[in-house]
C-alpha positions in Angstrom: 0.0 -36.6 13.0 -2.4 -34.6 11.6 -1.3 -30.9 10.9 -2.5 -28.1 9.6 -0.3 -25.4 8.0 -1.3 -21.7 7.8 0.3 -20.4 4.8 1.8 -23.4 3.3 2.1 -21.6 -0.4 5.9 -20.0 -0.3 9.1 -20.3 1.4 8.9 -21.3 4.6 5.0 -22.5 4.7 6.1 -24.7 1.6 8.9 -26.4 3.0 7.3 -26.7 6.5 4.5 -28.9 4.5 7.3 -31.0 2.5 8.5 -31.7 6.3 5.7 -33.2 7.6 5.1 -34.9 4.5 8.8 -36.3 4.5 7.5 -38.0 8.1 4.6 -39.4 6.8 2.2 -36.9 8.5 -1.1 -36.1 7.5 -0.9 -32.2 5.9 -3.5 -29.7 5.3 -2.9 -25.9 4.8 -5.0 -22.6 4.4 -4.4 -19.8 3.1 -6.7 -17.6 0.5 -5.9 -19.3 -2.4 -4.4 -16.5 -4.4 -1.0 -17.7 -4.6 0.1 -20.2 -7.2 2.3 -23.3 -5.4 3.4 -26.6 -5.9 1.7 -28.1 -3.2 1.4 -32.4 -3.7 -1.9 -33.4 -4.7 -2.0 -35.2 -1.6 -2.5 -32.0 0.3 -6.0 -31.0 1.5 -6.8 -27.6 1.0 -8.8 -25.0 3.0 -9.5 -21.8 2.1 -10.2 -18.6 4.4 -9.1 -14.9 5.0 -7.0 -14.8 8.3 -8.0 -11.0 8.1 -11.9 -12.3 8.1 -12.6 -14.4 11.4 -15.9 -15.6 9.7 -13.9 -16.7 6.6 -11.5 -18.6 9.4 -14.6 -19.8 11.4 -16.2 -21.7 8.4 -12.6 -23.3 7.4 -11.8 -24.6 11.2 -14.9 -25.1 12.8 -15.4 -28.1 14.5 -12.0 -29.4 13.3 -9.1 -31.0 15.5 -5.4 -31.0 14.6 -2.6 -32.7 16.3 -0.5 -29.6 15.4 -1.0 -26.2 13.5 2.0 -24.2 12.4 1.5 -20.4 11.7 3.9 -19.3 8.8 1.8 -16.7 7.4 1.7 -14.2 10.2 3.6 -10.9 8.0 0.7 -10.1 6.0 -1.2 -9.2 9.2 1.5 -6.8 10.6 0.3 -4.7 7.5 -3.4 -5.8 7.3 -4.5 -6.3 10.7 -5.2 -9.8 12.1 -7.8 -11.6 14.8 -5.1 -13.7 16.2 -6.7 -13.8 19.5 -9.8 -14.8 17.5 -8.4 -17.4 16.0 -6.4 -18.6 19.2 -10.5 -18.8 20.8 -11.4 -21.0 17.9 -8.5 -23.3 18.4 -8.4 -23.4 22.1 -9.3 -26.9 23.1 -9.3 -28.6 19.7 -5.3 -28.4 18.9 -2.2 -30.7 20.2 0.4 -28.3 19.7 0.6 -24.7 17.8 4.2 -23.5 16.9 3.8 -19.9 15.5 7.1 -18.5 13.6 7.9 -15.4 15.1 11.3 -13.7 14.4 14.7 -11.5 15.5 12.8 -8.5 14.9 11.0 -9.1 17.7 14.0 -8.6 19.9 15.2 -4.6 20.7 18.9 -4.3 19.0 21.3 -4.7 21.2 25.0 -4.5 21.1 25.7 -7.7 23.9 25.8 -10.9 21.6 24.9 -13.3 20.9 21.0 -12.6 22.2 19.4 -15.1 23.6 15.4 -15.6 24.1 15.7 -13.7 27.2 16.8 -10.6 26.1 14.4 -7.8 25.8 11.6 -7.0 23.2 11.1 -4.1 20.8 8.7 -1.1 22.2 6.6 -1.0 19.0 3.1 -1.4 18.0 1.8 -4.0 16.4 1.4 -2.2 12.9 5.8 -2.6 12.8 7.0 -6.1 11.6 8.6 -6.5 15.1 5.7 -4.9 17.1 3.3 -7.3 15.4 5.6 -10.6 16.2 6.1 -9.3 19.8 2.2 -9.1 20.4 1.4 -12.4 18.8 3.7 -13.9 21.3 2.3 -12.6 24.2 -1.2 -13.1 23.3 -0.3 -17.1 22.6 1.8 -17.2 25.6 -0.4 -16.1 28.0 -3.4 -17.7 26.6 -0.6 -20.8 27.4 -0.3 -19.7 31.1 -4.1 -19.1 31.1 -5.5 -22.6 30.0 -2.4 -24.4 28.7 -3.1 -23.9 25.0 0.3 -25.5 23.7 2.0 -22.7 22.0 5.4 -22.6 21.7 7.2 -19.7 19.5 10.7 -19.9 17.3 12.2 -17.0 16.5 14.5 -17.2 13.3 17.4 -15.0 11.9 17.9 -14.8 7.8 16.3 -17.4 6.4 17.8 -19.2 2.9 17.6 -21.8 1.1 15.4 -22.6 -2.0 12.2 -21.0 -3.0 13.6 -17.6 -1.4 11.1 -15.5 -1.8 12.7 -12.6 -0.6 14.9 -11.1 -3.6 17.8 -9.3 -2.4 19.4 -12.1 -0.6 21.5 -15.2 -1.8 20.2 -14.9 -5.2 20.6 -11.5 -6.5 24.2 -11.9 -5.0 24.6 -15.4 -6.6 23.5 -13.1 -10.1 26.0 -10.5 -9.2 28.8 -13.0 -9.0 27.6 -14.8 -12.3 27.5 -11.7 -14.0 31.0 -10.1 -12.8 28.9 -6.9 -11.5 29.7 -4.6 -8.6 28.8 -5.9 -5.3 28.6 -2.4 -3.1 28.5 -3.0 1.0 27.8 -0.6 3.6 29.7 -0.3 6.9 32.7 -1.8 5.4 31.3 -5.3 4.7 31.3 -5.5 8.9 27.4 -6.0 9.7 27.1 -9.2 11.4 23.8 -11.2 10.6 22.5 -15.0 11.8 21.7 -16.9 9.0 20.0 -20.5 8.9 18.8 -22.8 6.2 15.1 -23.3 6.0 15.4 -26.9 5.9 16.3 -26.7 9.6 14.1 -24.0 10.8 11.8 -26.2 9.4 12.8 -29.3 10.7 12.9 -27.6 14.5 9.0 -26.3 13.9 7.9 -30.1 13.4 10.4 -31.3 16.6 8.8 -28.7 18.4 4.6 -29.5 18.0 6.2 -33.1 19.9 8.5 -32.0 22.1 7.3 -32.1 25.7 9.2 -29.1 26.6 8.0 -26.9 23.7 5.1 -25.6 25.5 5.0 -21.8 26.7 8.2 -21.2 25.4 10.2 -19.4 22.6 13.3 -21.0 20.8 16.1 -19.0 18.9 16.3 -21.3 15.5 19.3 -20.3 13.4 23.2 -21.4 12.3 26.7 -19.0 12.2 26.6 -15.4 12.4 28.5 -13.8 9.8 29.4 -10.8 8.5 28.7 -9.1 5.1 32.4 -9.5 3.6 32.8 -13.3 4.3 28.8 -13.6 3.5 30.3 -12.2 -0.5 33.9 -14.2 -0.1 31.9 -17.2 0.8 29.2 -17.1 -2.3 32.4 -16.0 -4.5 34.1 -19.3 -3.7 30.8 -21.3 -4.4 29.8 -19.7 -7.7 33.3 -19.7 -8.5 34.0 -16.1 -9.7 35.7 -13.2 -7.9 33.3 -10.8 -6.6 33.9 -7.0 -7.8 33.7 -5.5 -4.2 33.3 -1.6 -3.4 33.0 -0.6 0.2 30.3 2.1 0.6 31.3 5.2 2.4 28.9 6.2 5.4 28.1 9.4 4.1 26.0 7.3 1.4 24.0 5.4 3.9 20.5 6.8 4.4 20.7 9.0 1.3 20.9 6.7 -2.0 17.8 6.6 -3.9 16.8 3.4 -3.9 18.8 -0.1 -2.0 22.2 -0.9 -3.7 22.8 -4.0 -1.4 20.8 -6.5 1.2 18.3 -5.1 3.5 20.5 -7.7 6.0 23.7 -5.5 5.1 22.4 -2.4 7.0 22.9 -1.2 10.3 19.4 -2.0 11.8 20.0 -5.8 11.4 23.3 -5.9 12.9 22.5 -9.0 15.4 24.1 -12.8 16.1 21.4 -15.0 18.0 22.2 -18.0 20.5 20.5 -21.3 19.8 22.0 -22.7 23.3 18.6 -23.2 24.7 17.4 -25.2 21.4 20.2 -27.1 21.7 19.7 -27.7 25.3 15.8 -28.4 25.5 15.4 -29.5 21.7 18.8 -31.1 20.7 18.5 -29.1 17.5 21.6 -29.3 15.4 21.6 -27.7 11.7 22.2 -30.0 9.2 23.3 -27.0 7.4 26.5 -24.6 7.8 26.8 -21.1 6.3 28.9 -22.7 3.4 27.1 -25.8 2.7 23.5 -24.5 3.1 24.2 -21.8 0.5 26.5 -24.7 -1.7 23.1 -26.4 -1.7 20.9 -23.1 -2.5 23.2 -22.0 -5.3 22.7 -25.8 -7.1 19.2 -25.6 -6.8 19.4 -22.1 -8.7 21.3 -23.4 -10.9 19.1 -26.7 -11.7 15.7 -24.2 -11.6 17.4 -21.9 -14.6 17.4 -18.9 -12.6 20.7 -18.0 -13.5 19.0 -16.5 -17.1 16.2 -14.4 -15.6 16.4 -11.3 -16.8 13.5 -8.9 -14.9 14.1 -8.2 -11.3 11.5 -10.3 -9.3 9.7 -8.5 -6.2 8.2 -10.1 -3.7 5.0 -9.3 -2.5 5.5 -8.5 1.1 8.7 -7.3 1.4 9.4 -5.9 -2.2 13.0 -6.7 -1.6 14.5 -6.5 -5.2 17.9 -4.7 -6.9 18.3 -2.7 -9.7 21.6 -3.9 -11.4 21.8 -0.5 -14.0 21.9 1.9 -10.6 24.2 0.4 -8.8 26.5 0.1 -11.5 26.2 3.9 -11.7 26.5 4.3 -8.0 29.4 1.9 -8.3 31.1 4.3 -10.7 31.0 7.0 -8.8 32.2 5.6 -5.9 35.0 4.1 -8.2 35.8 7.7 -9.3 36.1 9.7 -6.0 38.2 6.6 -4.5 40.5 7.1 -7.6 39.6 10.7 -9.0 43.4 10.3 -11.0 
């Protein structure tokens, strides 16, 4: 197969491209060519601006893939984007096109778990959420239009290694390594989906040759869990007790910068089904909550990130923690819960 990746650089993109290499498939990606990566020499390379449909007309013109896989869709939610431009370009010249969407494109709901029929956010497409929702509907009905073979997955959390986004399992595997304060909101009780990329991965490629992939969206994640067992969980892996303080709501909305996971707070209180992947797709993670993150914490372990010493933040979401303030914010709570 011959595939090209859009992104391909970080995360998700990178393991997407180890995939179809893994399968023997023949890999090229595009991006701008601003990001250092790891990519195997064995990977062509194109260069263009997705914001730029020139830059993208110049890269793709005249080119056929078997399958594209659109991984680099958040930097438009901020920047703008020509998807339908892009869609025109493609139209005709593609085998399949699986474009990773998300949960935030679903409005919260308190039924679960939510399944790909439950409704949309109301936003526009300059949210995270808004701009998934509309990049759906302009591939899917471009799909019903003149069969362009999009289909759509739409993940939970995503782990695993090369995490880009800081305040998930690594800060928390830090925390535990360290013996710091571990603070959680809502008393630990936020439920969240969480799925290795590995198999979010693994789906994407299933899908661009899956017959019933076409026109349709597929929830792509593992357990849901909730904050407390997410802590308990990566306390018995790491091996050290985690220091846990539960955050009164009077604190939430008011703390001057994040003392926990973005996935800890209220707005991301979700569990997805995967029922219809299983069903259509016979997707099965290879990965449970315990083992996915067992394999994520040797991997940070074996790539020395256990000694870093400067919070990293990532570029898009600039997820990161601040160790010094929530030990302070931890004392404080430590004193009014014991003020003897």
């Amino acid at each position: 197969m011959k595939a090209l990746v859009l992104g391909g650089s970080q995360f998700v993109g990178l393991h997407t491209v180890r995939e179809l290499l893994g399968r023997g498939h023949d890999v090229t990606v595009l991006n701008r060519g601003r990001t250092e990566t790891s990519l195997p020499p064995e990977v062509g390379r194109l260069v263009a601006d997705r914001r730029d449909s020139e830059s993208m007309r110049a890269a793709l013109a005249g080119k056929d893939w078997d399958a594209v896989f659109d991984v680099s869709g958040f930097v438009m939610a901020a920047m703008g984007s020509n998807v339908s431009d892009l869609v025109d370009l493609l139209d005709g010249r593609v085998g399949a096109y699986v474009y990773t969407s998300s949960i935030m494109a679903y409005a919260p709901s308190g039924v679960f778990p939510w399944d790909e029929s439950f409704p949309t956010v109301d936003e526009g497409p300059n949210t995270y959420g808004g701009f998934k929702k509309a990049t759906e509907e302009i591939l899917l009905e471009r799909h019903e239009r003149t069969g362009f073979p999009a289909s759509v997955v739409r993940p939970a959390a995503i782990y695993g290694p090369d995490n880009n986004i800081y305040d998930m399992e690594m800060s928390y595997f830090l925390r535990l390594l360290r013996g710091l304060p571990i603070i959680l909101p809502h008393e630990g009780l936020v439920t969240g989906s969480y799925g290795h990329v590995d198999d979010l991965c693994r789906a994407m490629v299933d899908m661009a040759t899956h017959s019933s992939a076409p026109g349709e969206i597929f929830n792509i994640t593992a357990e849901g869990v909730v904050a407390k067992e997410y802590i308990a969980v990566l306390s018995e892996i790491v091996g050290k007790p985690a220091d846990v303080l539960f955050m009164p709501s009077k604190y939430v909305g008011t703390l001057e910068k994040p003392a926990y996971s973005h996935l800890f707070g209220s707005f991301h209180h979700a569990v997805l089904s995967t029922e219809k992947a299983r069903n259509r797709l016979g997707f099965r993670p290879e990965y449970d909550f315990r083992s996915g993150h067992a394999h994520t914490f040797q991997w940070f372990i074996d790539s020395g990130l256990d000694r870093i010493e400067t919070a990293p933040t990532d570029p898009l979401w600039f997820a990161t923690y601040d160790f010094e303030y929530e030990a302070r914010l931890a004392a404080t709570l430590r004193a009014e819960q014991d003020p003897g």
